[in-house]
C-alpha positions in Angstrom: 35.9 -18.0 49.8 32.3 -18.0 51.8 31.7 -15.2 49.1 32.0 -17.3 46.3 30.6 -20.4 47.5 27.4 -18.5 47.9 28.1 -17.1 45.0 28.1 -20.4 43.2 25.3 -21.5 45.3 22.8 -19.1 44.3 24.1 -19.5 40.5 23.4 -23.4 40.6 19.8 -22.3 41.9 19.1 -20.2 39.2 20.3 -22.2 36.3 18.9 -25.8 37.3 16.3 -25.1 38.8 14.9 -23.4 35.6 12.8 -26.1 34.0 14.9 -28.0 31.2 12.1 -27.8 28.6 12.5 -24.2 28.7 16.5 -24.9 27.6 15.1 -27.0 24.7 12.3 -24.2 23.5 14.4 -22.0 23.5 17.1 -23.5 21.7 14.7 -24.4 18.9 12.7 -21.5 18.8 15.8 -19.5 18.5 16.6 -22.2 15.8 13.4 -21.2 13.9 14.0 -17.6 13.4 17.2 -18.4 12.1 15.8 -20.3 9.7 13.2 -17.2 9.0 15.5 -15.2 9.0 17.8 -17.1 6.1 14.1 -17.6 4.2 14.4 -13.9 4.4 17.5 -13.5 3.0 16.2 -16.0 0.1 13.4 -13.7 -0.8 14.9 -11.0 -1.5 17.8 -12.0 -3.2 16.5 -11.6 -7.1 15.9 -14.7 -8.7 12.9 -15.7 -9.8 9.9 -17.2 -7.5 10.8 -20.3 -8.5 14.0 -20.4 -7.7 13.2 -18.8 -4.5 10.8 -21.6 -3.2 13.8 -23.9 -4.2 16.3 -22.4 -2.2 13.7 -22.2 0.4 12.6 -26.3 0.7 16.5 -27.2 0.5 16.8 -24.6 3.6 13.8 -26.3 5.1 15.4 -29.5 4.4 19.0 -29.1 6.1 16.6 -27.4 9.3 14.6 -30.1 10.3 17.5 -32.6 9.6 19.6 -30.5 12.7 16.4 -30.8 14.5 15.9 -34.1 14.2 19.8 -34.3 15.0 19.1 -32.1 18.2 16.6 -34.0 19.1 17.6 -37.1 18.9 20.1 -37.0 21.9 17.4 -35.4 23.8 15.4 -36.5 27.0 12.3 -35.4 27.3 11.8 -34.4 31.1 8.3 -34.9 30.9 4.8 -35.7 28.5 4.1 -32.0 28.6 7.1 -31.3 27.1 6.9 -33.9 24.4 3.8 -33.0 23.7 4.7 -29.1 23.3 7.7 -30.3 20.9 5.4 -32.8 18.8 2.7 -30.0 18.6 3.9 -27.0 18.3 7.7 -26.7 17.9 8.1 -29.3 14.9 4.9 -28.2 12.9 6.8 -25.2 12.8 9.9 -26.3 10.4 7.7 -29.3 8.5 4.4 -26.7 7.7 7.0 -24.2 6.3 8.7 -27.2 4.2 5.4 -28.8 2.4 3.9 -25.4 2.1 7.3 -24.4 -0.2 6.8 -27.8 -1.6 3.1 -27.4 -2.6 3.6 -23.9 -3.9 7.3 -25.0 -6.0 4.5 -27.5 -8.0 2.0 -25.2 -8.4 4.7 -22.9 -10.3 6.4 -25.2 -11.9 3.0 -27.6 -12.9 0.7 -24.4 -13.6 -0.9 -25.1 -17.2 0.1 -22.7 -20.4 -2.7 -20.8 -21.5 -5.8 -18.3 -20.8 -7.1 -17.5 -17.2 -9.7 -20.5 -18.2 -7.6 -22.7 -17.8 -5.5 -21.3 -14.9 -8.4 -21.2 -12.7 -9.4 -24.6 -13.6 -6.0 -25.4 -12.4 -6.4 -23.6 -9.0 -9.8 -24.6 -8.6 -8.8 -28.7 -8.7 -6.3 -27.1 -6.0 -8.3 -26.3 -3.9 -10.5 -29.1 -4.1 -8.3 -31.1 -3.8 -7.1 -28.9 -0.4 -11.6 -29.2 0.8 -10.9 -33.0 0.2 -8.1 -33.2 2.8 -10.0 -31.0 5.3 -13.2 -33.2 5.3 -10.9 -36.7 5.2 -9.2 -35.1 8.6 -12.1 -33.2 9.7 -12.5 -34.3 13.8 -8.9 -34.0 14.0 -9.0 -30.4 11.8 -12.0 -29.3 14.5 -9.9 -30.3 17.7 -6.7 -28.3 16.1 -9.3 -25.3 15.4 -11.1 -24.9 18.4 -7.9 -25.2 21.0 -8.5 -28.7 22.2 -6.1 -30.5 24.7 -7.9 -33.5 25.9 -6.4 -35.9 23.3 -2.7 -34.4 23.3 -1.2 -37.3 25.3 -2.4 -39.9 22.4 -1.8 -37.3 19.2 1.4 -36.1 20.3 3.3 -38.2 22.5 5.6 -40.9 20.8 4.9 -45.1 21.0 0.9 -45.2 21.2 0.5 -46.4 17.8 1.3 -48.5 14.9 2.6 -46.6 11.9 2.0 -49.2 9.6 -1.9 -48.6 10.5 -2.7 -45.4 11.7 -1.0 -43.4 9.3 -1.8 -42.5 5.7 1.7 -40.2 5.6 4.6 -39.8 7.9 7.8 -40.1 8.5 9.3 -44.1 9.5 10.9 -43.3 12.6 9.4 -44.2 15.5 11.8 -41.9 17.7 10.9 -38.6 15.9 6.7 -39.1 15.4 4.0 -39.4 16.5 0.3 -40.3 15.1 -0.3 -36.7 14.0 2.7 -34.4 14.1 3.0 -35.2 10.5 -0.7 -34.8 10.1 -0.8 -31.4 12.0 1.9 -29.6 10.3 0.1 -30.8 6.5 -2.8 -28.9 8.1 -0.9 -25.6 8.7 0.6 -26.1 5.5 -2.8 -26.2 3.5 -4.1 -23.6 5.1 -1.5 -21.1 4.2 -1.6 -23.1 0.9 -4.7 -22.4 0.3 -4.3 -18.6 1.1 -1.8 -18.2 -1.6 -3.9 -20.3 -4.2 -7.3 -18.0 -3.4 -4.8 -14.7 -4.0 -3.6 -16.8 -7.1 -7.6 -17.6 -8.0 -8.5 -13.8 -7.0 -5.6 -12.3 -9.9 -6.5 -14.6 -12.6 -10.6 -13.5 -12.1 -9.0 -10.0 -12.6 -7.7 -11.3 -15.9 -4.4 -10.9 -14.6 -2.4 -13.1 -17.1 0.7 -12.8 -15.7 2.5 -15.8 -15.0 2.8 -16.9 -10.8 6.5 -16.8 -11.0 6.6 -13.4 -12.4 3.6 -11.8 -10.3 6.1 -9.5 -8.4 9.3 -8.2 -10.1 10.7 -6.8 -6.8 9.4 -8.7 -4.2 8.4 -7.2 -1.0 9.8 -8.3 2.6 8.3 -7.4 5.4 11.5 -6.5 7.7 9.7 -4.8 10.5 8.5 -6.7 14.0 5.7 -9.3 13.4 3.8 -7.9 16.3 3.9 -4.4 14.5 2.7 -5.8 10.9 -0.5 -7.9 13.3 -1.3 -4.3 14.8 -1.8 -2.8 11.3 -3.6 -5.8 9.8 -6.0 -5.7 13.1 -6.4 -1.7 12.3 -7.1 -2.1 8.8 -9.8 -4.6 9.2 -11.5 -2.9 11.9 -11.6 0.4 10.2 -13.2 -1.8 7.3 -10.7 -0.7 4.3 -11.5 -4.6 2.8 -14.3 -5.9 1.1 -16.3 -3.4 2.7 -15.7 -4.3 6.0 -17.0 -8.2 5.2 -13.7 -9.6 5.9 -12.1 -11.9 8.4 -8.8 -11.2 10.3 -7.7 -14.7 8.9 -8.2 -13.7 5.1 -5.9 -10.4 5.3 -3.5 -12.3 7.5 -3.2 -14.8 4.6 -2.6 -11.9 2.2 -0.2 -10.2 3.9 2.0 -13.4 4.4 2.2 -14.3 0.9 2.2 -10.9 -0.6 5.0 -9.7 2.0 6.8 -13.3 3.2 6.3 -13.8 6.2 5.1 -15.9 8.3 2.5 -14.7 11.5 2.4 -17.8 12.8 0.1 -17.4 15.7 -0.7 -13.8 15.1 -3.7 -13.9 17.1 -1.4 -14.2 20.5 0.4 -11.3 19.1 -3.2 -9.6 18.9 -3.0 -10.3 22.7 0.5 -9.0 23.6 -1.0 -5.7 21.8 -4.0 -6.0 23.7 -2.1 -6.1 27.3 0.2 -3.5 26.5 -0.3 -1.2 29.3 1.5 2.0 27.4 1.6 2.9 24.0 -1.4 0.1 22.6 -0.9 1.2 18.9 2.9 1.9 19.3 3.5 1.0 16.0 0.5 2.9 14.5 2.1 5.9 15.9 5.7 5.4 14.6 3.3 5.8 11.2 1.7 8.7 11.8 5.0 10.6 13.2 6.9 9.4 10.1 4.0 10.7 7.6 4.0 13.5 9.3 7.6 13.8 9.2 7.6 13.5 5.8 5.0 15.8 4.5 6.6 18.7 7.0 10.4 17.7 4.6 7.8 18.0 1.8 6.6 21.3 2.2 10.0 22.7 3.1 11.2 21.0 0.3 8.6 23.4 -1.9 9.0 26.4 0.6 12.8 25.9 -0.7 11.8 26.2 -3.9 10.0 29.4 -4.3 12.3 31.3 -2.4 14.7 29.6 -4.8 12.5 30.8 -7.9 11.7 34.2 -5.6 15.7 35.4 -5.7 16.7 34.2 -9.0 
């Protein structure tokens, strides 16, 4: 009996006194990869891009409405940890869901006819994207460069009046604030505009294939994030784009449209690599052992041969 009451003891320490927010970032973070992984599952299923982004806002869609759902019989144990869920956690779903939204029109509203008139298309994109940017620009420059100081006012619920403050967002009090709405529209445009300057880049190259046809068999990146962030951070410091006149945040843009997925904040995963106290390029050397692997079956694949050819 003494056994188990210490037991039981040092179980109730462990379990409540592990900070509650944790519970609820975990929960939702493991919520989020379910989601990426159904989005997944979406791209790679056959049907045409168009289809594809469809299926992937209605996904989107049921997602934030179980968040919403799980959140809504939530207590937040403290302003850090409504700020955390306002700023980082529910930018995640609502980016993904108006960047599926924005790229769905561009498909389904992109002009017939010549490149011309394509890149006109993307080009009033884009603008239009610039105009957004500069409308929001103190609040893009405090998201850019890391800024905390105004947290407690952006991202905590009750310090404003919706009817004023905001241009967008969603009418319930409960569930926003001033500039979740406005933050994850900002993620969103920027990986929108990513996939419109890849869009721009293949119509310059008089690529006249149609958006929704660009890739017959799309590719899915099914490896580790961390491991596709090590080979786009090897790639652009050997220089293989542009050159070498590149930045990490172009390549990163590529690679998420061209292969679906999302990096989200690749450049932390740049860090986990960077503190990795064995094996820094672990995943650069699975390559190298399975090239090497496979020009080693290559060549005994031709030594097979000739001494096929040698006894016949």
């Amino acid at each position: 009996m003494l056994y188990n009451m210490i037991f039981n003891f040092f179980r109730f320490i462990f379990f409540y006194s592990k900070p509650i927010y944790l519970i609820m970032r975990t929960y939702t973070e493991r919520f989020y990869n379910a989601l990426e992984n159904q989005l997944n599952e979406v791209s790679i299923n056959g049907e045409s891009l168009a289809d594809q982004y469809k299926t992937s806002i209605q996904l989107c869609k049921k997602a934030m409405a179980k968040l919403k759902n799980y959140i809504s019989s939530y207590s937040f144990e403290s302003k850090e940890e409504e700020i955390y869920f306002f700023k980082v956690l529910k930018p995640q779903f609502y980016s993904k869901y108006i960047y599926f939204i924005n790229v769905y029109k561009f498909i389904m509203q992109a002009p017939p006819g010549g490149e011309g008139i394509l890149k006109d298309y993307i080009n009033y994109e884009l603008a239009d994207i610039k105009r957004f940017f500069d409308h929001n620009q103190a609040f893009y420059q405090y998201y850019r460069s890391g800024s905390t100081q105004m947290d407690e006012f952006y991202f905590t619920r009750g310090g404003f009046d919706v009817h004023v403050d905001l241009e967008e967002f969603e009418e319930d009090e409960q569930y926003s604030t001033s500039h979740d709405y406005k933050l994850s529209k900002i993620i969103a445009n920027e990986k929108y505009q990513d996939f419109l300057n890849l869009e721009l880049q293949k119509a310059m190259e008089h690529d006249d294939t149609p958006p929704e046809m660009g890739l017959e068999l799309p590719l899915t990146w099914t490896f580790n994030k961390t491991d596709l962030v090590e080979l786009i951070y090897a790639l652009v410091a050997l220089g293989v784009f542009n050159n070498g006149n590149t930045e990490i945040k172009s390549v990163v843009g590529f690679f998420q449209t061209v292969f679906h997925v999302d990096l989200g904040s690749y450049y932390h995963k740049y860090l986990d690599i960077v503190k990795r106290k064995k094996e820094r390029t672990a995943f650069l050397d699975k390559l190298k052992l399975a090239m090497l692997r496979r020009i080693e079956e290559k060549l005994d694949e031709e030594a097979t041969s000739q001494q096929k050819l040698k006894f016949s």
